[in-house]
N, C-alpha and C positions, 0 to 999 in steps of 0.2 A: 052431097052437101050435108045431107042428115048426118053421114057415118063423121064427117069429120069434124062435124058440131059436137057427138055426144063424145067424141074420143078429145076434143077439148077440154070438155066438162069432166071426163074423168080423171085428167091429169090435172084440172084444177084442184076438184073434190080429195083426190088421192096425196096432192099435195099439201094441203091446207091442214087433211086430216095424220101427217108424218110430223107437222109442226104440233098438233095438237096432243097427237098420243104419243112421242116421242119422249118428251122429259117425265113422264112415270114410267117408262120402259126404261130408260139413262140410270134414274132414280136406282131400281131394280138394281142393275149391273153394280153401281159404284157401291150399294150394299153389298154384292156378292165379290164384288172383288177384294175387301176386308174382312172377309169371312174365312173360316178354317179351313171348308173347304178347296180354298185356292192355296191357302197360304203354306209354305210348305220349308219349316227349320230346318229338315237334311239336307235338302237340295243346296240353301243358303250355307251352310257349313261344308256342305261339296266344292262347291264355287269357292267360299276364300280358302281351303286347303289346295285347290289347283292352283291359284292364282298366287298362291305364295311360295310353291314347292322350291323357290330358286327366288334369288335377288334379280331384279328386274329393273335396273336404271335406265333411263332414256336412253337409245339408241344400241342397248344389246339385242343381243339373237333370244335373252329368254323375255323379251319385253313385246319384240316380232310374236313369238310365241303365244303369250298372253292376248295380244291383239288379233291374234285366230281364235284363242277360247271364247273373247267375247264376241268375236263374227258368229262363232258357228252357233251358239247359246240366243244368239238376236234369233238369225236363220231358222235353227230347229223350233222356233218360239210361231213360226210363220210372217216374220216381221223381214219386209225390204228391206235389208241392208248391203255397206259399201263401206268403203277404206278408203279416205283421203288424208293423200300423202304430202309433207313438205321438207326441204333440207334444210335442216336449220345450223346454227353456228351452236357447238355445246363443247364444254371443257371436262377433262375428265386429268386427274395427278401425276405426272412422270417420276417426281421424287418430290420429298417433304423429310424435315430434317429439325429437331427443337434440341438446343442443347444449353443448358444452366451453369452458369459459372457462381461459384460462391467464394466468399472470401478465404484467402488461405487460412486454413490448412486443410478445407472442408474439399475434397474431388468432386470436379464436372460430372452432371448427371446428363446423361444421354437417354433420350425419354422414346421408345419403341413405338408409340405413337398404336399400338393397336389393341382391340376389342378382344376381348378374351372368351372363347367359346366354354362350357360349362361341362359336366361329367352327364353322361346321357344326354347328349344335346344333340335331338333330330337330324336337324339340320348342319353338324359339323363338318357331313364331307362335303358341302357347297357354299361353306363359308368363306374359302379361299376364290369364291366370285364375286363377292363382298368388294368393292371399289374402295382401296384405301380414305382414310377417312381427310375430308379435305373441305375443301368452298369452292364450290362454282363458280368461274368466274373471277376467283382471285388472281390478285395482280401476283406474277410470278420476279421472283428478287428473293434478296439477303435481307435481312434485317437486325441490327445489333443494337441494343442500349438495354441499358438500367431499366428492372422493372416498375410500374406504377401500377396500383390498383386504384378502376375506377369505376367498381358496383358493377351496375348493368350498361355504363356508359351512357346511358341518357345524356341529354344537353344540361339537363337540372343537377347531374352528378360532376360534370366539370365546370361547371357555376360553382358549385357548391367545393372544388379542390383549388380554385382561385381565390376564391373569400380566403382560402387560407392557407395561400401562397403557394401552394404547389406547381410545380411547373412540368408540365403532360410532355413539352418540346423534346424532342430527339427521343424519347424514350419509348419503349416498347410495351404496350397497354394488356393488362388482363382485366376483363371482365366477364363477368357471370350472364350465362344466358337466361331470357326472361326478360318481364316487359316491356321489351321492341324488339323488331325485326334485327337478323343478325348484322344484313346489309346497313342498317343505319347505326347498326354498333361500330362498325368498320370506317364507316361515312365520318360519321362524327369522332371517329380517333384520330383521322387524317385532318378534320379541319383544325380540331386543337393541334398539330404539330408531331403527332406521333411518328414513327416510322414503322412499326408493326404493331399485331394486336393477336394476341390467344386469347378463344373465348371457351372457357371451362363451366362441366354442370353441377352446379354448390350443390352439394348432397342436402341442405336448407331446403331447397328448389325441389331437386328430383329423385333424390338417396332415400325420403323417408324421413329427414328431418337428424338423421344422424342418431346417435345415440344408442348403437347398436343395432338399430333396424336393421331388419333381411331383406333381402332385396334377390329381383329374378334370378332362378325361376322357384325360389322359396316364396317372397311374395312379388309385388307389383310393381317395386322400386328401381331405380337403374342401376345397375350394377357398378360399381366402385371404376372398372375398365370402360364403362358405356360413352361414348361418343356421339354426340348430335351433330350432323354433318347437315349441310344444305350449302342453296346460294345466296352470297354477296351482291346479287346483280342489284340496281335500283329503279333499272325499269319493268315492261313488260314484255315479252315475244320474245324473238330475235333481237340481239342489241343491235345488229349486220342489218335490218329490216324494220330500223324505226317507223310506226306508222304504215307499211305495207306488208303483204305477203311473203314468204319464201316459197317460191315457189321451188315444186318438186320436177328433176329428170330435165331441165330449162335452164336457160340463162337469169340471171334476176340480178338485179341493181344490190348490192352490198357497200355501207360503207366499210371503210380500209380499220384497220387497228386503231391510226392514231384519229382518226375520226369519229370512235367508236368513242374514245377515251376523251376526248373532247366534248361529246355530249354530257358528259360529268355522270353515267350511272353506273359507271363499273369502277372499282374500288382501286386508286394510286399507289395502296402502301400493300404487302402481301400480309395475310392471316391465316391461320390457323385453329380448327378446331381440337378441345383435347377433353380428358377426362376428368371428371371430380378429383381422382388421386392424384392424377400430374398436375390438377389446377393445387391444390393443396402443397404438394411439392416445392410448387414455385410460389405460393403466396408465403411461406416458411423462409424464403429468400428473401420477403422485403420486410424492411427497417421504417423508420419516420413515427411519425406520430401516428397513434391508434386511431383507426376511422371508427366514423359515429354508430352509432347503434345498432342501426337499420339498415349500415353497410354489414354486420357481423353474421358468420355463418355459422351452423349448427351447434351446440351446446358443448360438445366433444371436439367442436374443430381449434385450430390454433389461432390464435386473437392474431385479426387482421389489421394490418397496419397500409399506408397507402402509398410509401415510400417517397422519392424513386430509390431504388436501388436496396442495399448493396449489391443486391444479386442482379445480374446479366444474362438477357436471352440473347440467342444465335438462332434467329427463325430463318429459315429456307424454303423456297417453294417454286415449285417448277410446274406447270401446266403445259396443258398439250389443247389446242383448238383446233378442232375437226368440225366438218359440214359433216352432220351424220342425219339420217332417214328418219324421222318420227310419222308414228300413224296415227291420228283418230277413226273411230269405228264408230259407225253412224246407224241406227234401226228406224224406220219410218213409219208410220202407221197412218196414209191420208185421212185428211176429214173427207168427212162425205158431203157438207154443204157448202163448210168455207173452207176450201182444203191452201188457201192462199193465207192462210194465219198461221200461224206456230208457237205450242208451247212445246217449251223446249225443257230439256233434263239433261245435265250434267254430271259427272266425276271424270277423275281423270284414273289413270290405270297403271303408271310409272310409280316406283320410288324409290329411292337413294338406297335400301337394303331388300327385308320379304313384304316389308309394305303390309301386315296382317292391317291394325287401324288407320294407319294413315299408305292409300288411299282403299285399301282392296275391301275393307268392311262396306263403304262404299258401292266400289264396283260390287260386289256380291250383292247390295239391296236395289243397286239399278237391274242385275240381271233376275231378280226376285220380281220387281214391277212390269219387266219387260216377258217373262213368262205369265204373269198372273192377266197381262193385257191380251198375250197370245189366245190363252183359255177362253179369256173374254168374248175373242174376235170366233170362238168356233160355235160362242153359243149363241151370234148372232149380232153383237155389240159394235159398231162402227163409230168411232170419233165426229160430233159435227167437225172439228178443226183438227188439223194435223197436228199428231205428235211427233217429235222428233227426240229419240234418244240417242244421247253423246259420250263418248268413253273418248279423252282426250288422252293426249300422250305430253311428257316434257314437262307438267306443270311444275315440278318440283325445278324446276331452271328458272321458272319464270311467268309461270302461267301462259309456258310456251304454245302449245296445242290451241288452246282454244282463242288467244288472242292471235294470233296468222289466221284462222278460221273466220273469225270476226271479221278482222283487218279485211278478209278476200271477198267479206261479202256482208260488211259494211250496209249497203244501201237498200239490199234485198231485205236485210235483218231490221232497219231502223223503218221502214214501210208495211212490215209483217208479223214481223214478233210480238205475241201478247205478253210472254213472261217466261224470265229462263227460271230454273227453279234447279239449287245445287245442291250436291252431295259430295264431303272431301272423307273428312274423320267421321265417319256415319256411326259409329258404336267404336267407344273410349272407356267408358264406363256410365252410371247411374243417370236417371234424370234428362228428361228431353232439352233440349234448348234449339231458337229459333231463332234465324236472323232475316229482316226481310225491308222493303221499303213499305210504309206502311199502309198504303191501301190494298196488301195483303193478310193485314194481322188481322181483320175477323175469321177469313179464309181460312185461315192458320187456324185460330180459335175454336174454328168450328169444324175441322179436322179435327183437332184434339180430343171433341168431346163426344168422338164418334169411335177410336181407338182405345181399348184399352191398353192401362199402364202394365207394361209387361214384367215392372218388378211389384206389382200389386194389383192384380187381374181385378181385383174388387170393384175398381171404380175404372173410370176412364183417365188418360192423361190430363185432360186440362182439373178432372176434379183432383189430380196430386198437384198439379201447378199452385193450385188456387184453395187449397185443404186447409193452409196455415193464417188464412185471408189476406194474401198478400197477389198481386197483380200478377197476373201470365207475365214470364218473363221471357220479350221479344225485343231482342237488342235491336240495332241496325248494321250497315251494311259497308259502313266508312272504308274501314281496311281494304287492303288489296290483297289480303291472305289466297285467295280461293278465285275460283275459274268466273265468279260471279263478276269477278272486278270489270273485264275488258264489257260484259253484256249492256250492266249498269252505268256504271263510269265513262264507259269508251262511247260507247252510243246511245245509254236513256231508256233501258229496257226494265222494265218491272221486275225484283228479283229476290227470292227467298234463299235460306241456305240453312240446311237441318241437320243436328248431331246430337247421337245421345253422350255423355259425358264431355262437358264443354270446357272443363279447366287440366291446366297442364298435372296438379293430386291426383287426375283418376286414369290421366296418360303418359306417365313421366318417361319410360322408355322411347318418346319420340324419337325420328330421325335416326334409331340408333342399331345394331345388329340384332337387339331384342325385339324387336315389330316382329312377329313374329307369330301364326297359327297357334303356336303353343300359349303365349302369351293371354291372347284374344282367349283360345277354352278355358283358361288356368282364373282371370281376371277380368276380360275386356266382357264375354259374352258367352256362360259357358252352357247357356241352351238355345243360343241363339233368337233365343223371343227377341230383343231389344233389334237384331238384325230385321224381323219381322211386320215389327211394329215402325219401325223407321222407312221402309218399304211401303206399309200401309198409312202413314201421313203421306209422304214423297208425293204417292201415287194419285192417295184421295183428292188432294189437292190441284195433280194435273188435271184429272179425270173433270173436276168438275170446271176448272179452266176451257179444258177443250170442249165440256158438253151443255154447259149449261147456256138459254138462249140469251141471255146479258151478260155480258162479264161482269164476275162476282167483284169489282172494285170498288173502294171506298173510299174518294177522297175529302171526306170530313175526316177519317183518322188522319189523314196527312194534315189537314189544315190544324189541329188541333195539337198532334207530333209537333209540329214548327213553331208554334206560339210556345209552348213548353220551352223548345230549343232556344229560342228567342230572349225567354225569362229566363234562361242562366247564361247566354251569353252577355245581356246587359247584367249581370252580377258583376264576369270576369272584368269587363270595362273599365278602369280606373280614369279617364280621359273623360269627364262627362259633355267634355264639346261635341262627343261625336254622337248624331243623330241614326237613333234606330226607328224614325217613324215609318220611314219608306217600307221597313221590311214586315213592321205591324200595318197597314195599309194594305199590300200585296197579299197578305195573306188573310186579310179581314176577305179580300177580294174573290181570293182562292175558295175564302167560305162558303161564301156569296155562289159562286157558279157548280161547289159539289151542291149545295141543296139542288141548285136549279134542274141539275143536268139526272137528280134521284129523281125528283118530279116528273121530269119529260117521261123518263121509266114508267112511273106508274101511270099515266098518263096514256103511256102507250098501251102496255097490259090491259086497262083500264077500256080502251078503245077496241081489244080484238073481237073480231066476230067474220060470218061469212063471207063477208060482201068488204071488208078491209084488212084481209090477209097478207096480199102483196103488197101494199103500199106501207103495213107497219112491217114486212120485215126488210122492206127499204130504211125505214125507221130506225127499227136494231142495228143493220149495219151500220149505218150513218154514227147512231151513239154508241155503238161501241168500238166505231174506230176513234172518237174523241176520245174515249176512256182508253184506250190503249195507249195514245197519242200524245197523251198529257206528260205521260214521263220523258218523254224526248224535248220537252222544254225547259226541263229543270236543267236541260246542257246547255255550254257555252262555246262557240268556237274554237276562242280563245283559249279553253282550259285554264286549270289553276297557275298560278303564276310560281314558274321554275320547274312547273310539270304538267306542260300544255297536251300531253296524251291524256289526261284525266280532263274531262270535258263538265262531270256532274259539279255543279254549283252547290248540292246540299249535302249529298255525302259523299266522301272522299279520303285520302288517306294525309294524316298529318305530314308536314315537310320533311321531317324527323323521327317518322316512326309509320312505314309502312303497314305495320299490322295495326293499329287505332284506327278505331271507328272515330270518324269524325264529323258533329255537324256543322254545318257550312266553313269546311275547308282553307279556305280560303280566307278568310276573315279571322278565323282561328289565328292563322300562322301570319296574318296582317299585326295581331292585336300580340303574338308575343314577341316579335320585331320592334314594335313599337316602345312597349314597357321597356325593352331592351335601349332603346337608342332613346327612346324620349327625347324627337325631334319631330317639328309641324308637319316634314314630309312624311315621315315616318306612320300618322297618325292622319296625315291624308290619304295616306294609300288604303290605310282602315275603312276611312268612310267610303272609298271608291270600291271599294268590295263587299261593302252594305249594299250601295245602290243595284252592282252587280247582281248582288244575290235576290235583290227587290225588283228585279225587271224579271227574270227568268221566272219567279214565282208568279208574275204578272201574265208571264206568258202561257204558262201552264191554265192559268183563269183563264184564257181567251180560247186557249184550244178544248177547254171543258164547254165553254158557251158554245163554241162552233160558230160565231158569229164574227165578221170583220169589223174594227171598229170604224 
């Protein structure tokens, strides 16, 4: 009885004191894991030379490939890892065809539609694995009319070619890629009437600004031949597998074609991407009155005009739809006390050509963090909460990988998950930037000013942030660009996403044959510090997610972020009938329950000692599953209206521009309907997506108090 009295007492004592002296041992570790010692730029500069030696689009053999380099890179790390597989529906070009008719006497040009490799160019004998340049997803047909130039296609640019009379109907639309997504360039060319659409990259945009500039692999600019390919789709996943898995090597529920096309996200009319030079070619074709200003491109280029016509496209495009095998690669690392939590880590590993920044800069700083964790784990270091890191496959379709991942486990993820935290374009060029929801921006913050800036060792990142006294610059999370969308969006998971050079100036070869190793040492990154330092936020950031005994959450930035968002959506409001007090209310409310639930914290802290060990880390748990928790209220069953898979009621992607961050979604695309039709229903549907978004912030209060009302 004595013996098993004092072996009680010692598993008490021994317990008590792992909670006690654990977080300055943690402490310890997440120092030494931003330290030089771990940190290691050849390694990092190994990885994306491997990872790019070959074009790797979703469902090739060199993309299988790639998804062993980072099994075995988890593996050699001593990290449990595994490959889950699914079939997904993906398109890839069988023919594509552009040809220009000009007034007589001028002959049809016949445009070759390809990327031009350069004199010493590394990689020229595996350019011909290069997937002709094309759209995912495109509707496959002929297409014939007059051309019409119409900017970037925006909805505000054919506003703006009706005020003055132009008519978009039957014609075949060019516009320039940039400021929204390509799929809702295409979207919006089909609802004004078009019957095709070529989208070319204005040398304005991504040449340099024209005027002689040089362009790769002399400097950074896209090359005259360069081609930005992606997908047209406008949802997420599998279109075959709205809202569910595909599952792999099994039978699984697909809808049909004309089912697929009935849910309105994949594109009616066919499209075509091309170059700066054939986009010029063909705007030389159109006639009409000179577009305004700010439609005009480079200084050198030829005054754009918006037609339609005289000149005639003959677009063509043929597609091929196969169920091909995609993998994500998973590495685990359990917690040792709550191994039933997860923060998770993100990039995906596929891309449309070698992928150097977009995604593999990426992949090369998750297999940076996932070695520096390994090191970690030998000098004794164990996660309280599990890590889970994620190399997803397909994103560039659609953020295919990791929404079927979500989709399959859904309910394990929305009970478990403390915060995904993503990496796509991880090193582009100069300058950190951060996207998160915001009771992670101190988190963020205080990473920052713990890494130094790797293009001025002098100081730390947040002191270059903040050098000019201007605020740390941490966007949100709106858009559906990146693998964050289905975590956030889909199920209400806390979520950041990090990249150094965050505008398309410091990455204009996007999407195109130039991504390229060479590129990245020549421009993107060429001692690999910023791969380093991206690596050491990423990392800092999980580290202290999985280790620290409160989750490091802050919901007065949130409550404060909203009231902000709130004071400029009552700007945009023209309708003063419609009341926004509900949404000032909820988030007065919202205020209200983050002090409470920082209090109970201190409270607790405040409380530890020998004799109430267990009962406060009953405690802990208890509030820091509220604080986990809270974000899963900001969703709505229902989702946004016309895109009921996006569930977040606060941030979300516009109706009309899937890449925009946007806050409260919903209300946004309520309120430019409205101004649109200036009609009572119109302007009622606004106020029912106030209240909307005033319940769900309501609700998020109630799961921070933890209490019923």
């Amino acid at each position: 009885m004595i013996k098993t009295g004092t072996t009680t007492l010692l598993a008490i004592v021994t317990s008590y004191l792992l909670l006690v002296i654990t977080p300055t041992q943690k402490s310890t570790y997440h120092s030494l894991f931003i330290s030089n010692s771990l940190s290691d730029n050849a390694s990092i500069s190994h990885h994306l030379k491997t990872l790019t030696r070959r074009p790797h689009i979703a469902g090739s053999e060199a993309n299988a490939d790639a998804a062993t380099y980072v099994l075995s890179v988890f593996t050699s790390s001593n990290i449990p890892s595994h490959i889950a597989s699914y079939d997904v529906a993906l398109t890839y070009p069988l023919s594509r065809s552009l040809v220009l008719t000009n007034p007589p006497p001028q002959p049809p040009t016949t445009f070759t539609l390809q990327q031009e490799t350069y004199e010493g160019d590394p990689y020229a004998d595996v350019a011909d694995e290069v997937v002709p340049t094309f759209h995912a997803y495109a509707k496959s047909g002929t297409a014939t009319g007059p051309v019409c130039y119409v900017n970037y296609g925006r909805v505000e640019d054919y506003e703006t070619l009706e005020r003055t009379g132009v008519n978009v109907s039957g014609t075949v639309v060019l516009a320039r890629h940039g400021k929204i997504y390509r799929g809702d360039i295409v979207k919006n060319a089909q609802d004004a009437g078009a019957v095709g659409v070529v989208i070319y990259s204005d040398r304005k945009d991504y040449g340099g600004g024209g005027g002689g500039a040089s362009w790769f692999p002399d400097d950074k600019w896209l090359p005259p031949s360069g081609v930005q390919v992606g997908s047209v789709y406008g949802g997420l996943g599998d279109p075959t597998t709205p809202g569910w898995a595909s599952a792999s090597g099994g039978e699984c529920e697909r809808l049909s074609k004309d089912e697929v096309e009935r849910e309105g996200d994949v594109p009616l009319i066919p499209s075509l991407p091309v170059s700066a030079a054939d986009g010029e070619k063909i705007m030389r074709s159109v006639g009409g009155s000179v577009a305004e200003d700010d439609w005009q491109g480079s200084k050198d280029a030829p005054v754009y005009r918006v037609g339609p016509g005289p000149g005639v496209l003959n677009l063509t495009y043929t597609g091929q739809k196969v169920i091909a095998t995609i993998q994500n690669v998973f590495g685990v690392i359990e917690g040792a006390e709550e191994p039933d939590r997860f923060v998770i880590l993100g990039n995906h590993r596929d891309a449309w050509t070698f992928g150097a920044v977009d995604p593999n800069s990426g992949t090369a700083a998750l297999l940076e963090v996932a070695q520096r964790m390994g090191k970690l784990q030998k000098k004794g270091w164990r996660p309280r909460r599990t890590i889970i890191l994620c190399n997803w496959d397909a994103e560039e379709y659609g953020l295919t990988g990791s929404t079927e991942w979500v989709e399959e486990n859904r309910e394990i993820l929305a009970s478990r998950a403390v915060a995904y935290l993503n990496g796509d374009c991880v090193v582009g060029g100069p300058g950190l930037n951060a996207r998160a929801t915001p009771q992670l921006d101190e988190l963020i913050k205080r990473a920052t000013q713990q890494v130094k800036d790797p293009d001025n060792p002098s100081r730390s990142i947040y002191e270059s942030w903040t050098s000019s006294g201007s605020s740390p610059p941490l966007g949100r999370l709106g858009g559906g660009g990146s693998d964050y969308a289905p975590f956030l969006q889909h199920v209400g998971i806390p979520a950041a996403d990090i990249a150094f050079g965050g505008d398309i100036a410091a990455y204009p070869v996007y999407h195109s044959l130039y991504d390229d190793f060479i590129w990245m040492e020549k421009f993107g990154d060429p001692m690999f510090q910023r791969h380093a330092a991206a690596a050491s936020v990423w990392g800092l950031v999980a580290l202290w997610l999985a280790d620290e005994e409160f989750l490091p959450f802050d919901y007065l930035s949130y409550a404060k972020e909203l009231q902000l968002s709130v004071g400029k959506l009552e700007d945009e409001i023209s309708n003063k009938d419609i009341n926004l007090s509900p949404i000032f209310s909820s988030i007065n409310e919202l205020e209200k329950a983050a002090i409470k639930i920082n209090n109970q914290r201190k409270e607790i802290e405040a409380s530890k000692g020998w004799t109430t060990w267990k009962k406060d880390h009953l405690k802990v748990r208890e509030l820091n599953d509220r604080l986990m928790m809270a974000e899963r209220a900001f969703t709505d069953r229902d989702g946004l209206f016309g895109m009921s898979w996006y569930k977040h009621l606060i941030y979300g992607p516009s109706k009309h521009n899937d890449y925009g961050s946007q806050s409260f979604p919903g209300i946004d695309d309520a309120v430019k309907m409205a101004k649109k039709l200036q009609t009572a229903e119109s302007w009622h549907r606004v106020q029912h997506e106030v209240w909307r978004v005033s319940r769900v912030i309501m609700h998020a209060s109630l799961v921070l108090v933890g209490q019923l009302t």
